[in-house]
MARDOMAR-375132 format. One record per residue: y, z, x of N, C-alpha, C in turn; residue number from 1. Coordinates in steps of 0.05 Angstrom, whole numbers, padded with zeros to 5 digits. Last residue first. Example, Ala and Ser with C-alpha at 12.3 -4.5 7.8 and 13.67 -1.06 7.14 Angstrom:
2
(rec (-00045 00142 00257) (-00021 00143 00273) (00001 00157 00258) 2)
(rec (-00114 00156 00264) (-00090 00156 00246) (-00066 00156 00264) 1)
This chain:
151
(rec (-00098 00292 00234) (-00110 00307 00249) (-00141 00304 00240) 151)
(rec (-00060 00233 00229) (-00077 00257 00222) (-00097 00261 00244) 150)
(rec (-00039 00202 00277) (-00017 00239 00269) (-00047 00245 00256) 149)
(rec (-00053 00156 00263) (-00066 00167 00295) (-00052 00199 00297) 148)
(rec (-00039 00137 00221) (-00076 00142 00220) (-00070 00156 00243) 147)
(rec (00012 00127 00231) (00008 00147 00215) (-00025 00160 00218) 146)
(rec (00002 00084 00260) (00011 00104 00279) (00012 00133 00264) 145)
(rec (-00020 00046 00225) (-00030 00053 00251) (-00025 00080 00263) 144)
(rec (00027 00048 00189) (00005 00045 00185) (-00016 00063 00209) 143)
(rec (00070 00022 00228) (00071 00043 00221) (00050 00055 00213) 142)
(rec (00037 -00031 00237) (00039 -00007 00264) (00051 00014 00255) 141)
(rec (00044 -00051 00195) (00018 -00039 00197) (00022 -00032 00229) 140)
(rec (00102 -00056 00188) (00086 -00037 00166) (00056 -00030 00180) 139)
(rec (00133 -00085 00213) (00133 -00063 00225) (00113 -00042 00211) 138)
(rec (00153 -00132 00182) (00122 -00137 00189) (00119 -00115 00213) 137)
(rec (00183 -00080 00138) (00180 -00114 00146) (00146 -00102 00164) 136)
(rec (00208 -00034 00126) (00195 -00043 00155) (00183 -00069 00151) 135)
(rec (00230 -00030 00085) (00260 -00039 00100) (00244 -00046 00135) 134)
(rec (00194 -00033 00048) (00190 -00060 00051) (00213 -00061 00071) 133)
(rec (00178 00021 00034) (00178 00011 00057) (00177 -00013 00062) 132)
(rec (00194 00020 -00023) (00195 00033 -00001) (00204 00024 00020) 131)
(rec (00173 -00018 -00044) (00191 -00014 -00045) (00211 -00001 -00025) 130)
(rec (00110 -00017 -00043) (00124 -00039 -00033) (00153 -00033 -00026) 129)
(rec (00117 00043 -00064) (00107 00033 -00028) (00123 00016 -00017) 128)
(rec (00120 00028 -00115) (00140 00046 -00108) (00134 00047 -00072) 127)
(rec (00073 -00008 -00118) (00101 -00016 -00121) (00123 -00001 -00117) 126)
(rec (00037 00033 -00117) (00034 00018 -00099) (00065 00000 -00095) 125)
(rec (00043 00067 -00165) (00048 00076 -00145) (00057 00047 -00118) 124)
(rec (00029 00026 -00202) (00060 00036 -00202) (00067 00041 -00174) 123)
(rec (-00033 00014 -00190) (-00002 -00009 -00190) (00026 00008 -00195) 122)
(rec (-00040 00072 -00203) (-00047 00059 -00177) (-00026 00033 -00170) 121)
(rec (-00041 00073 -00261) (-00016 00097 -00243) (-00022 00074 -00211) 120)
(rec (-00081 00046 -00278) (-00053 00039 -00287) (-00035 00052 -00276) 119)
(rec (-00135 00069 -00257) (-00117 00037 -00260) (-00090 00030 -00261) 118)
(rec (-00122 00122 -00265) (-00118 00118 -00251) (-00117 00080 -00240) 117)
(rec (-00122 00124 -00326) (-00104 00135 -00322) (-00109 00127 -00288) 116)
(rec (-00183 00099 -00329) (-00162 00082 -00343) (-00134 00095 -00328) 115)
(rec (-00213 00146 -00314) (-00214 00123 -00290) (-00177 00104 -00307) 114)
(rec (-00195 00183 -00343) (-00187 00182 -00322) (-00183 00155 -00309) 113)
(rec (-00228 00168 -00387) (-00193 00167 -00393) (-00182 00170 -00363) 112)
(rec (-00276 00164 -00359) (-00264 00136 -00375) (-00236 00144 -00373) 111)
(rec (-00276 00212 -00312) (-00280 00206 -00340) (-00272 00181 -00347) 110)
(rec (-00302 00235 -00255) (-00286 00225 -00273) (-00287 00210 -00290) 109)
(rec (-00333 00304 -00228) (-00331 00266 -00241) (-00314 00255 -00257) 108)
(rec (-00339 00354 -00181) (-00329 00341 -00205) (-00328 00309 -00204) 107)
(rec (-00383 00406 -00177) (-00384 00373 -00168) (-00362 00366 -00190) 106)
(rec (-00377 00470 -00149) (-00375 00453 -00176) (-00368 00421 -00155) 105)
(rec (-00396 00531 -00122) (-00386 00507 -00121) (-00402 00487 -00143) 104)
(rec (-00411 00587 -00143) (-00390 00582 -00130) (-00373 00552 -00139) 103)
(rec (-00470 00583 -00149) (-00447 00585 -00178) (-00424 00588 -00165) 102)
(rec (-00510 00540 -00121) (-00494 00561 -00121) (-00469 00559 -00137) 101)
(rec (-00554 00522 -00146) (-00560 00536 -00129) (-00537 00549 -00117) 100)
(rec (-00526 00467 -00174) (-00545 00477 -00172) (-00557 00491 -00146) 99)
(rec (-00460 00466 -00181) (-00477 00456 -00158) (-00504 00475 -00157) 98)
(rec (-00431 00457 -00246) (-00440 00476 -00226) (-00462 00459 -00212) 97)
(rec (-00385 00401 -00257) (-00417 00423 -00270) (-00410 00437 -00248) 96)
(rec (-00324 00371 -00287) (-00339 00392 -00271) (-00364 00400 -00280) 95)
(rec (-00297 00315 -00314) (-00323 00344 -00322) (-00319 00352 -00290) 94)
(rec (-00223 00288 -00329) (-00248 00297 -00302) (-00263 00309 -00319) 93)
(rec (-00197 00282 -00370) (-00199 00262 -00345) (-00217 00262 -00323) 92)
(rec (-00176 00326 -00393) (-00200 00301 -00405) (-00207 00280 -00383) 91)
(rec (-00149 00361 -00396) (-00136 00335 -00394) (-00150 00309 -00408) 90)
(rec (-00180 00383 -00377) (-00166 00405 -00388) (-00150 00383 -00407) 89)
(rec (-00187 00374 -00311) (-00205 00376 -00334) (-00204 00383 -00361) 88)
(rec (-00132 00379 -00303) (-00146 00350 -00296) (-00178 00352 -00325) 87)
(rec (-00139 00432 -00286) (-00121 00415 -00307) (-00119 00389 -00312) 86)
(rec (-00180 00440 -00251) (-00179 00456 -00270) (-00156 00437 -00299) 85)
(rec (-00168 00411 -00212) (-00183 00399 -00223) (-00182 00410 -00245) 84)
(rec (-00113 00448 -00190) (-00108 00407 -00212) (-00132 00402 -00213) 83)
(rec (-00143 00484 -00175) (-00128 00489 -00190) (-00122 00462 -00220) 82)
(rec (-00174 00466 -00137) (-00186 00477 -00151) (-00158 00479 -00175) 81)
(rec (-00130 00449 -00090) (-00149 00435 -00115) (-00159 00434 -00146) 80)
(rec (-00107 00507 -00094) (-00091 00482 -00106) (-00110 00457 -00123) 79)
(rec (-00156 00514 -00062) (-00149 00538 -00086) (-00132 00519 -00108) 78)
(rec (-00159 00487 -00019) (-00178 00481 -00031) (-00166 00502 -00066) 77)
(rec (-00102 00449 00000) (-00107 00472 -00002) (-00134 00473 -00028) 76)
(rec (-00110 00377 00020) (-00100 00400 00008) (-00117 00423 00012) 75)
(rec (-00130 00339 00046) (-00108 00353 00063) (-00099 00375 00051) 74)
(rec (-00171 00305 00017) (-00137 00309 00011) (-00126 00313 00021) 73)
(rec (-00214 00316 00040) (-00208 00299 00036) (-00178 00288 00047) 72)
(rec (-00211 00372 00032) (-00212 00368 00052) (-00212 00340 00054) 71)
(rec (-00220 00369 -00028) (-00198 00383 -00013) (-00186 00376 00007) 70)
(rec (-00265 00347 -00035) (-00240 00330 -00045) (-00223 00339 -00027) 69)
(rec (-00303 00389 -00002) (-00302 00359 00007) (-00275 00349 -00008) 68)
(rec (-00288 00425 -00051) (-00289 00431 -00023) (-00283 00404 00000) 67)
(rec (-00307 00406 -00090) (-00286 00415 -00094) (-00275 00418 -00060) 66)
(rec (-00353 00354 -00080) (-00350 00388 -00082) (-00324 00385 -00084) 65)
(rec (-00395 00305 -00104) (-00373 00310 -00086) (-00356 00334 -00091) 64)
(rec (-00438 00250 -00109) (-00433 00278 -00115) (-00410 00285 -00091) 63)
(rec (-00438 00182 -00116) (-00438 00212 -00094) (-00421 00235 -00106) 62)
(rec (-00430 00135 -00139) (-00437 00161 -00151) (-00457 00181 -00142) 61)
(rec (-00390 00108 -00111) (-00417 00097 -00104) (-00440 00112 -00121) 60)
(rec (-00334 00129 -00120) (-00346 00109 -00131) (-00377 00094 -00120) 59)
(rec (-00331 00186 -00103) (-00346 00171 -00123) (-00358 00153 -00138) 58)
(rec (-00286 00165 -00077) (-00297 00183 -00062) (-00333 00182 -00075) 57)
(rec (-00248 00151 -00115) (-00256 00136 -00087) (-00281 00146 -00081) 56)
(rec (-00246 00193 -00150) (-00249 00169 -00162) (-00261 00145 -00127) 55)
(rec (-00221 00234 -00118) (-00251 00241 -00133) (-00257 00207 -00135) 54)
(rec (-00168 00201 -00113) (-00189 00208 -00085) (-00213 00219 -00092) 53)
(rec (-00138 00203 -00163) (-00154 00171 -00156) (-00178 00182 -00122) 52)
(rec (-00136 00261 -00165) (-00150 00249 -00186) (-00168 00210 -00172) 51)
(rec (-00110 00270 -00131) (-00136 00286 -00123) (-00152 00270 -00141) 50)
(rec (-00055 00241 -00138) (-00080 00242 -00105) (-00104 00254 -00116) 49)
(rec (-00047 00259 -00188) (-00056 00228 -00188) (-00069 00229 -00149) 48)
(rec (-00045 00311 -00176) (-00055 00310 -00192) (-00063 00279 -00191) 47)
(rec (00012 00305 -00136) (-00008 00316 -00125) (-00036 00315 -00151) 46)
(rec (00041 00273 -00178) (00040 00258 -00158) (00012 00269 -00146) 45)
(rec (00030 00283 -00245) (00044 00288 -00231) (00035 00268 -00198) 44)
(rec (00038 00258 -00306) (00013 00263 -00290) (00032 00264 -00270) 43)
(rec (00056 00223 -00349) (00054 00239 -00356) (00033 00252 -00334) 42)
(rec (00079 00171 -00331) (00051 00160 -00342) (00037 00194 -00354) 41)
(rec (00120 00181 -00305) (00131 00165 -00329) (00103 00162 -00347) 40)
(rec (00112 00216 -00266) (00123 00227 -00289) (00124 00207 -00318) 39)
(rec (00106 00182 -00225) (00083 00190 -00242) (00088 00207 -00263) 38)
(rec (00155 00168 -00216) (00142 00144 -00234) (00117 00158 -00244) 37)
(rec (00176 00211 -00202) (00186 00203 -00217) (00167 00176 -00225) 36)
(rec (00135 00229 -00153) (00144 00237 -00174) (00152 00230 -00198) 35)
(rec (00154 00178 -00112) (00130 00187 -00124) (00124 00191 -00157) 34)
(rec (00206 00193 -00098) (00212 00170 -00124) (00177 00171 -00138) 33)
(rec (00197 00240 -00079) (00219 00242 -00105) (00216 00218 -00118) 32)
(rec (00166 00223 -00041) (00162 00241 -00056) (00173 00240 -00087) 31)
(rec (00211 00203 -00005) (00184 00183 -00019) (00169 00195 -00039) 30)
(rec (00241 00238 00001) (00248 00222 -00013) (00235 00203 -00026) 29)
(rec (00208 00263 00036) (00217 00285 00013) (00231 00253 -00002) 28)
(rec (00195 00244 00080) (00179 00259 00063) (00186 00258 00040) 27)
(rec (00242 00238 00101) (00232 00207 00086) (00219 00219 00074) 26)
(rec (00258 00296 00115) (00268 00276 00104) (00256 00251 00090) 25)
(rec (00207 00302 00147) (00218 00318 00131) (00231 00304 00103) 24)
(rec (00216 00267 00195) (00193 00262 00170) (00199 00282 00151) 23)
(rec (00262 00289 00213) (00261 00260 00202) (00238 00243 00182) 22)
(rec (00247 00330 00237) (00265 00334 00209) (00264 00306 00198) 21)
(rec (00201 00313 00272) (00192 00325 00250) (00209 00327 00220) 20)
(rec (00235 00278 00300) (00216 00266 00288) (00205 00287 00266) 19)
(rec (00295 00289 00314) (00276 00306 00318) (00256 00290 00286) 18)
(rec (00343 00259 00312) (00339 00254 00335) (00313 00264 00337) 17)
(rec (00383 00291 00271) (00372 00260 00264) (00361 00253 00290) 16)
(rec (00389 00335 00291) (00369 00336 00274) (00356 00304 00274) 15)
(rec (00407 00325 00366) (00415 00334 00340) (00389 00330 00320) 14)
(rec (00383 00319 00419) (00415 00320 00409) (00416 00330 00378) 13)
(rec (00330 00355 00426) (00341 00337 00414) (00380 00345 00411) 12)
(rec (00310 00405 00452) (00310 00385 00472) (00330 00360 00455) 11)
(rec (00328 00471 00439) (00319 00447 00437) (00328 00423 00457) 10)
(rec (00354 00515 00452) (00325 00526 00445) (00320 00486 00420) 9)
(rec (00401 00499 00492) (00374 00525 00498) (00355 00527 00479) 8)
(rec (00433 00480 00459) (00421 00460 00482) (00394 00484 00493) 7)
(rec (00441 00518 00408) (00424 00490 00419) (00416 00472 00430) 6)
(rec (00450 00568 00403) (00451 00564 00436) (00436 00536 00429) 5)
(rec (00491 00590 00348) (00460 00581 00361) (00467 00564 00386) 4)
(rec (00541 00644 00350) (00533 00624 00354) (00507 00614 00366) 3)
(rec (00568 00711 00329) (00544 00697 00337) (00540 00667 00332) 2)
(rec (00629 00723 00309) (00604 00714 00299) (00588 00699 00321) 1)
């Protein structure tokens, strides 16, 4: 059987040594506990981002495309489109049509929303504290260093 040549097609001693499997990892576990508290308020993790980021994004009551949230988000504009679709469906968001093209829709959020994002926002934020409280006063150079990856 064929063996991988790992000193030939990497530079890291091993996985725990490669920043990307390592964000992989914390990814996925910050995720999981995400998940699970937004599960407890009936609303998923990617659905409470798009939902409290309309709600930011709006709060001055600027119109704001499906397109702009997206790109906001980092998400996939079709996905958007998708959790505004069930977001609206929900009661939590309207959508209209953007006068002059039946493509693109402005969406706004609703009382039941704004209330559903009050009360998910302190969960989340405590699942952070939690988190990352093992970086101590290492948090706002993590902070920092996260703003300087997005693209």
């Amino acid at each position: 059987m064929k063996r991988i040549t790992w000193e030939k097609i990497t530079r890291f001693e091993g996985p725990e040594q490669s920043p990307g499997f390592l964000l992989w990892k914390v990814s996925t576990q910050w995720r999981r506990q995400m998940e699970a508290t937004c599960a407890t308020i009936g609303i998923t993790h990617s659905q409470l981002v798009i939902l409290a980021s309309l709600g930011w994004l709006t709060r001055n009551g600027d119109n704001v495309t499906q397109v702009e949230l997206a790109r906001y988000c980092a998400t996939d504009v079709t996905m958007t489109s998708q959790i505004l679709r069930l977001l609206e469906k929900k009661g939590y968001i309207k959508r209209r049509q953007h006068k002059g093209d039946a493509r693109s829709k402005f969406a706004q959020i609703t009382e039941p929303g704004v209330t559903l994002v009050e009360q998910a926002i302190p969960l989340v934020h405590a699942v952070d504290r939690q988190f990352f409280n093992i970086l101590g006063d290492d948090i706002k150079k993590y902070v920092e260093t996260m703003q300087r990856l997005i693209i």
